[in-house]
LOVOVEX-922425 format. One line per 5 residues: number of its first residue (from 1); their letters; for each residue x, y, z of N, C-alpha, C. Coordinates in pm, whole numbers, plus 50000, padded with zeros to 5 digits. Example, Ala and Ser with C-alpha at 12.3 -4.5 7.8 and 13.67 -1.06 7.14 Angstrom:
2
1) as) 51319 49431 50780 51230 49550 50780 51320 49670 50780  51285 49775 50708 51367 49894 50714 51290 50003 50787
END
This chain:
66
1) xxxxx) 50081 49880 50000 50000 50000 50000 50086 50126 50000  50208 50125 50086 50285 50238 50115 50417 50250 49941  50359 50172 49862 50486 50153 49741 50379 50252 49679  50283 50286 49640 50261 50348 49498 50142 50452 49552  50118 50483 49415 49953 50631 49467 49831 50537 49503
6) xxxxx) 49822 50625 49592 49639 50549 49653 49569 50511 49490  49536 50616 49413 49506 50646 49329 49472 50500 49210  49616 50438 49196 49620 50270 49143 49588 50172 49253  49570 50186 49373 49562 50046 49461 49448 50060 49531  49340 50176 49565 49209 50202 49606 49142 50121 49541
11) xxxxx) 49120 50124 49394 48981 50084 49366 48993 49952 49317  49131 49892 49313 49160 49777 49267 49122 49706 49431  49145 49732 49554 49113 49692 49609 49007 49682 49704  48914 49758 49664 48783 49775 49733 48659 49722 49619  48710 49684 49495 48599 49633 49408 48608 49490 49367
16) xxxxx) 48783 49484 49420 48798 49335 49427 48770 49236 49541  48745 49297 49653 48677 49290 49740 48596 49191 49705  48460 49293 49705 48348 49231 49612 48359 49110 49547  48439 49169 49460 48428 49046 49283 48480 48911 49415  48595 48924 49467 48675 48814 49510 48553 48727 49618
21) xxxxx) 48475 48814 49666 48382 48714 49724 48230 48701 49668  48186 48734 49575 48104 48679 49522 48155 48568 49428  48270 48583 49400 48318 48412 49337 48320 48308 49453  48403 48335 49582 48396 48227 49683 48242 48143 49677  48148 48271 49738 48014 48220 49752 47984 48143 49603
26) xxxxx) 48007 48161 49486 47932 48058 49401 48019 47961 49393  48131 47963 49376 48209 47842 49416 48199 47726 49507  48251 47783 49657 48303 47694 49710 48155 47690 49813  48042 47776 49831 47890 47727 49890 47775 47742 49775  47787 47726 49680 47682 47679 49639 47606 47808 49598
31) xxxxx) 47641 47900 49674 47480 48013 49635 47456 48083 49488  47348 48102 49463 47299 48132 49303 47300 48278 49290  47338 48300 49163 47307 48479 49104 47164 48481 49048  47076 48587 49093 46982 48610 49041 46985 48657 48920  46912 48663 48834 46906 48694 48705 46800 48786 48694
36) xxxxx) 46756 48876 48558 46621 48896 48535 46621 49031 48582  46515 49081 48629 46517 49293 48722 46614 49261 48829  46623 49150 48857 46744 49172 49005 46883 49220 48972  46942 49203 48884 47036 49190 48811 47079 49345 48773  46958 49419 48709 46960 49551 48672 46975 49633 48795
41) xxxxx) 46935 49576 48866 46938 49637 49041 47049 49638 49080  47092 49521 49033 47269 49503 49089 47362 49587 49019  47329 49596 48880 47413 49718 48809 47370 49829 48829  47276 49849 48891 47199 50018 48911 47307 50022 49035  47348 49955 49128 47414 49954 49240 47538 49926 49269
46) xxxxx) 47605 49864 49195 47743 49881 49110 47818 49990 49060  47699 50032 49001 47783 50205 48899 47832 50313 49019  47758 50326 49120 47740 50416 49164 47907 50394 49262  47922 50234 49344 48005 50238 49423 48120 50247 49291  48149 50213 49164 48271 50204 49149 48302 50402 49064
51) xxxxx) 48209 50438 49040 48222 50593 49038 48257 50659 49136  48176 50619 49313 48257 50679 49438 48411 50654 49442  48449 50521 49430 48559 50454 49433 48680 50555 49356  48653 50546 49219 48741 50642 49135 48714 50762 49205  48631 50818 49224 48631 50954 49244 48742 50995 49400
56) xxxxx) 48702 50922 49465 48773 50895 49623 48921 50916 49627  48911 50845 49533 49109 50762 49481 49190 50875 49429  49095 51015 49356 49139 51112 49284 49113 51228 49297  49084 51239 49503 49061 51361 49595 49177 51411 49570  49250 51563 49590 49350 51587 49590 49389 51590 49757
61) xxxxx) 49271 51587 49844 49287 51599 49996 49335 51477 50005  49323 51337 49956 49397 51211 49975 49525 51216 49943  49581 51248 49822 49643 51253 49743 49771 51321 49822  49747 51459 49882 49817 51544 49944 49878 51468 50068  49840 51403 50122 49882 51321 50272 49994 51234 50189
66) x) 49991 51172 50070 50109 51088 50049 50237 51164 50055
END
């Protein structure tokens, strides 16, 4: 974390997060992805965290503390 800009390692690691455990869960227990309006819900709810994410990563108030 302390090698490079927040900027490259924020959103790689707060969306991989995510991704990295919604694979566990279909993997290694079994649980199902909904499909269908649920789905659109999930991308209606997606956009928004990985737009905060970038945006966060490319405060200059963050940025300034390195």
């Amino acid at each position: 974390m302390q090698s490079g800009p927040l900027v490259a390692s924020q959103p790689a690691l707060t969306l991989g997060d995510a991704l990295v455990s919604l694979t566990l869960g279909v993997t290694f227990y079994g649980e199902r992805l909904r499909g269908g309006w649920w789905l659109t819900l999930q991308v209606f709810g997606l956009a928004p965290v990985a737009y905060g994410v970038a945006r966060l990563s490319r405060q200059h108030l963050v940025l300034a503390g390195m």
